[in-house]
C-alpha positions as CSV (number, residue, x, y, z in Angstrom):
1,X,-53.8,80.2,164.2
2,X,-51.3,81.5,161.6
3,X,-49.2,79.6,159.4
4,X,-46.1,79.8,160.3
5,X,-46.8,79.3,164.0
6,X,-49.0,76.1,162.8
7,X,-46.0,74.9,160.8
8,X,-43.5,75.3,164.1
9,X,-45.8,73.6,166.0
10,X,-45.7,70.7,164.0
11,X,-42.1,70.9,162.9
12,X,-41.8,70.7,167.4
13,X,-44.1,67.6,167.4
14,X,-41.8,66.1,164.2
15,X,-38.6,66.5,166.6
16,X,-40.2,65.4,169.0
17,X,-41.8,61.6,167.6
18,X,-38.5,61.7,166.3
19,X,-36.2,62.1,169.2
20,X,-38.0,59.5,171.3
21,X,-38.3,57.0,168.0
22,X,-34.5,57.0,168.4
23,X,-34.4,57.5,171.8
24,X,-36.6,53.7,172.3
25,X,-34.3,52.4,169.4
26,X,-31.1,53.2,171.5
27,X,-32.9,51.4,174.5
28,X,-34.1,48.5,172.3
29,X,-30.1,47.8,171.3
30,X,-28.1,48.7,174.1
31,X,-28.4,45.5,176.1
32,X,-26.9,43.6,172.6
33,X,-23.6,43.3,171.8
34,X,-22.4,43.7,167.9
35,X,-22.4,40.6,166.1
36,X,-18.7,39.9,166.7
37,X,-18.8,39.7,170.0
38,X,-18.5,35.9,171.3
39,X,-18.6,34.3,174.1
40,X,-14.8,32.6,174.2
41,X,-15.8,29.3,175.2
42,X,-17.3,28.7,171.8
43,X,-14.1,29.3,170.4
44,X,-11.6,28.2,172.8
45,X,-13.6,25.9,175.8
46,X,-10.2,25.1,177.4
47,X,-9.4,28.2,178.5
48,X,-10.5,28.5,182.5
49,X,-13.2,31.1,183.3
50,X,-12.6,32.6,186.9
51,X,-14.6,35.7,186.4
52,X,-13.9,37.7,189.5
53,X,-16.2,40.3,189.1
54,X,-19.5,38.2,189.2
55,X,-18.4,37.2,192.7
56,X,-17.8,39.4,196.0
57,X,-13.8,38.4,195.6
58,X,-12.9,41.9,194.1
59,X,-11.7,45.2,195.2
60,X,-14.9,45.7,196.1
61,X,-16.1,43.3,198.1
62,X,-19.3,42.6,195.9
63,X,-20.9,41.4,192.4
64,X,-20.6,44.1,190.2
65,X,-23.0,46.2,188.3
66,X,-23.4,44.7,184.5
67,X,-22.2,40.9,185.6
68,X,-25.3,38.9,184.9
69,X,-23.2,35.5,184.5
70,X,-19.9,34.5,185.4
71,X,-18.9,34.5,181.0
72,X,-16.0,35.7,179.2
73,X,-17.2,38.2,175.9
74,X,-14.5,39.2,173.7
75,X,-14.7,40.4,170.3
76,X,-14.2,37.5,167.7
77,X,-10.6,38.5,166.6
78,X,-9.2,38.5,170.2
79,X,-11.0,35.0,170.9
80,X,-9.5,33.2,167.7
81,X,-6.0,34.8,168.8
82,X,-6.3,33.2,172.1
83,X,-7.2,29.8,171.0
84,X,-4.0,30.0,169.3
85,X,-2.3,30.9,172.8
86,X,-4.0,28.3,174.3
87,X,-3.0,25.7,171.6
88,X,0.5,26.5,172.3
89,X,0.2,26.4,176.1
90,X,-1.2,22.9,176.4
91,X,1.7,22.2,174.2
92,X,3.8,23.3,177.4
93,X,1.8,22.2,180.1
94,X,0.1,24.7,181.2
95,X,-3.7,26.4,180.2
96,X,-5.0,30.0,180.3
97,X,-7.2,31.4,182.7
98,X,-9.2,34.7,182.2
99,X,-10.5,36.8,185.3
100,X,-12.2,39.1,183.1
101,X,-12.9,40.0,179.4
102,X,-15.2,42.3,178.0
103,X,-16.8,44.7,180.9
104,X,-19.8,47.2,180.9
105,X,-19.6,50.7,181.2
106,X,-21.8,50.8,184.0
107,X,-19.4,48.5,185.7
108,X,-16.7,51.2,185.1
109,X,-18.8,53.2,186.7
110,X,-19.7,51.5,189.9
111,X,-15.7,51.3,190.0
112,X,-15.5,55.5,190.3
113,X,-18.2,55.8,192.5
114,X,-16.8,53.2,194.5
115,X,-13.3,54.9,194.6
116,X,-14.9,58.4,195.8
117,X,-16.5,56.6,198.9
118,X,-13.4,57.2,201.2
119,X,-15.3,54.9,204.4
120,X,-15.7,51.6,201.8
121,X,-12.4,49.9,202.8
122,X,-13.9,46.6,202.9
123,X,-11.7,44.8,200.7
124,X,-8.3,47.4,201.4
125,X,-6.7,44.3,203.2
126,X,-5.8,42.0,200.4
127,X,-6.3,44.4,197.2
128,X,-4.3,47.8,197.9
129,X,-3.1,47.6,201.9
130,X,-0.7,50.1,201.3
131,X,-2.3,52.7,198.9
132,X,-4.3,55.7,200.2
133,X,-7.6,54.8,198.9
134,X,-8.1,58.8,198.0
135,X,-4.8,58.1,195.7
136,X,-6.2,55.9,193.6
137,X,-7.8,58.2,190.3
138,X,-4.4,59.8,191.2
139,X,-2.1,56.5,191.2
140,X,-4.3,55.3,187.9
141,X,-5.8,52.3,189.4
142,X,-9.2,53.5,188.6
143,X,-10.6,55.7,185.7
144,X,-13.5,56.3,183.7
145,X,-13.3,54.4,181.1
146,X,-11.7,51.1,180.6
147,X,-10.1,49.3,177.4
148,X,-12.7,46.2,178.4
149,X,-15.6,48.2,177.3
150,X,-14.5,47.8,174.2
151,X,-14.2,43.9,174.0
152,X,-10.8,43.1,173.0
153,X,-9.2,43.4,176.4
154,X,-8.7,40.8,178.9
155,X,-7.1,39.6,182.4
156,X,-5.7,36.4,182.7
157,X,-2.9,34.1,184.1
158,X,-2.0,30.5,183.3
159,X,-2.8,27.3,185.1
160,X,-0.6,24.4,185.6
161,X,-1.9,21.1,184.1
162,X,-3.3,19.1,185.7
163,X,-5.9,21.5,186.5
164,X,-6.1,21.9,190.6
165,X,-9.5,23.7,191.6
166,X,-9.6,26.1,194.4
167,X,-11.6,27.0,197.7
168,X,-14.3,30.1,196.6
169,X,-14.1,33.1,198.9
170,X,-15.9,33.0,201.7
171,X,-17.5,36.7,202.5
172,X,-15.7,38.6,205.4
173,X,-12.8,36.0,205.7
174,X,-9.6,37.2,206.9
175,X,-8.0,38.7,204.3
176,X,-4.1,38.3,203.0
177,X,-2.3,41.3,201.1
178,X,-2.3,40.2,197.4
179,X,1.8,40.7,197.3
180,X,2.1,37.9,200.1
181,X,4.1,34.8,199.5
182,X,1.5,32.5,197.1
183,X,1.3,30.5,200.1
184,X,-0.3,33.0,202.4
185,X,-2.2,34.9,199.8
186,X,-6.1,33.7,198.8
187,X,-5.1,30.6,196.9
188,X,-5.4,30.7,193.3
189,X,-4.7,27.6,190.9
190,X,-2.7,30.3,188.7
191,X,0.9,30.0,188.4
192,X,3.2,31.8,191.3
193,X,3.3,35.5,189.1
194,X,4.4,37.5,192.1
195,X,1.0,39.1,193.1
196,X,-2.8,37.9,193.1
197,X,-5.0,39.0,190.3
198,X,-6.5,43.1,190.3
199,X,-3.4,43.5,193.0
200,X,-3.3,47.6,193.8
201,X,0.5,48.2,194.3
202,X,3.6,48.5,191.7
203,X,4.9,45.0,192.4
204,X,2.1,43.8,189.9
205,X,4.2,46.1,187.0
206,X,5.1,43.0,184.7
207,X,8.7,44.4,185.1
208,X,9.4,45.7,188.3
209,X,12.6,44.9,189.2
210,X,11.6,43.5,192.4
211,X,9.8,40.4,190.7
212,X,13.0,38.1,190.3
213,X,13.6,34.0,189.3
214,X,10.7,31.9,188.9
215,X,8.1,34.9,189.5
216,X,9.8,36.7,186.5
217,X,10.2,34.1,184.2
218,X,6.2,33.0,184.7
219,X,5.3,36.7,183.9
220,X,7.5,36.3,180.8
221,X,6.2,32.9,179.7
222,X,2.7,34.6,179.7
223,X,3.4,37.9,177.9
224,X,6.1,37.0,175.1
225,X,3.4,34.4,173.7
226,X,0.7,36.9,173.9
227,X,3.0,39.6,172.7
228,X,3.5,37.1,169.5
229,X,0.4,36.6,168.8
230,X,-0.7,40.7,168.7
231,X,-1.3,41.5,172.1
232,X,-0.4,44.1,173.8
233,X,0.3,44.1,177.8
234,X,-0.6,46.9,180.4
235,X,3.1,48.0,182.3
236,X,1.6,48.3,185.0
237,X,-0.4,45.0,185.6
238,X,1.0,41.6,184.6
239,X,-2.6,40.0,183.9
240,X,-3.7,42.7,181.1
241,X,-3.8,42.8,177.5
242,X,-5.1,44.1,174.8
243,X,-5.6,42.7,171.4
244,X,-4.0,45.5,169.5
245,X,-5.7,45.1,165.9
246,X,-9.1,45.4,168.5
247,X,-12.2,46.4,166.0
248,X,-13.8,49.0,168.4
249,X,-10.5,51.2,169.4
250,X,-12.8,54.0,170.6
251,X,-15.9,52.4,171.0
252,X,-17.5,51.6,175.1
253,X,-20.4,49.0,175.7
254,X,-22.4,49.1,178.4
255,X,-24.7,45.6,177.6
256,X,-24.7,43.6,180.0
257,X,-22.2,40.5,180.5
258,X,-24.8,37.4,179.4
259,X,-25.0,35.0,176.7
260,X,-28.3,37.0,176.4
261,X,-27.0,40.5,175.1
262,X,-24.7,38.3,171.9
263,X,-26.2,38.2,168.7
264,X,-24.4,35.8,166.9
């Protein structure tokens, strides 16, 4: 064999050992978070964990892809800025309640392929009765990629004190549109904010006119404390925020949601 051709064939087996070296190292890592990722009830264990999406009470109708424990992750900065939050709210009478916090891309994913099955309207009753469900990439409800991928963005509510607890769903229960009266809507210990959490429809925009009195001034107790304390809120969804000095602002996890996958 000549040289040359001897020389590309190892150079070939070189990229090869290589690619897969980094290819196993990738594997090794993913399902670990960066060691400022925390679980927030190490930082703040007031704050209530309701975190829908390791239940079947979702848009979806199921536990989802990535949830492999009902926990809230959140990068370290965000956690320390809502233990302040929450220091003031039990000052007030009330405490903080997350749905969601940090959530895998494969979750996000599950979400599109979810969206492009037109026949899955399992859950259309309570979480988007009056959207199209081929409307909603269009209408923005669901995308690609999602700011909780990157661990400083979460959904949450306040809770009245004394803390009340509330009936779990009960899989294929009637189902009550999530811009009912709070009375007639799936009962949640959360403060009356106009709509139920992950709500599909514009009366969940933190400003819409529509949302008046007590409704408006709850959405407004919530997001001017956040707001002073460097969060940011989502227009269109009274329950998100973002921690806007966030330490990944272009970076998307995919570990999975488990005290397992932090390294701290």
């Amino acid at each position: 064999m000549r040289v040359p051709m001897l020389l590309a064939l190892l150079a070939a087996v070189l990229v090869t050992v290589t690619s897969a070296s980094v290819t196993a190292q990738a594997a090794d890592t993913e399902d670990k978070a960066p060691a400022d990722f925390v679980a927030l009830h190490d930082v703040a264990p007031a704050i209530l964990q309701e975190i829908r999406y390791a239940t079947p009470h979702n848009f979806i109708g199921t536990p989802i892809n990535g949830y492999a424990e009902p926990l809230c992750i959140v990068t370290a900065p965000t956690a320390q800025a809502l233990a302040k939050a929450e220091r003031y709210f039990l000052t007030q009478g009330y405490t903080l309640k997350v749905y969601d916090c940090y959530r895998p891309q494969r979750a996000v994913d599950q979400f599109v392929d979810w969206a492009k099955d037109l026949t899955d309207l399992k859950m259309k009753g309570e979480f988007y009765p009056q959207v199209d469900k081929a409307d909603l990439f269009a209408d923005g409800y669901i995308a690609a990629k999602s700011g909780h991928s990157r661990g400083s963005t979460i959904d949450l509510t306040l809770v009245k004190l004394p803390v009340h607890p509330t009936r779990p769903y009960v899989p294929g229960e009637e189902l009550e549109p999530c811009y009912a009266p709070a009375a007639q809507r799936f009962p949640d210990n959360s403060i009356d904010m106009g709509t139920g959490y992950d709500c599909f429809d514009t009366l969940a925009h933190t400003l819409d006119p529509r949302i008046v009195g007590v409704q408006h001034s709850n959405r407004l107790l919530l997001k001017n404390e956040l707001e002073s304390l460097g969060f940011v809120n989502l227009a269109e969804e009274w329950w998100h925020f973002t921690f806007a000095a966030e330490p990944y602002p272009s970076t998307y996890f995919d570990f999975p949601v488990s005290r397992s996958s932090l390294t701290s």
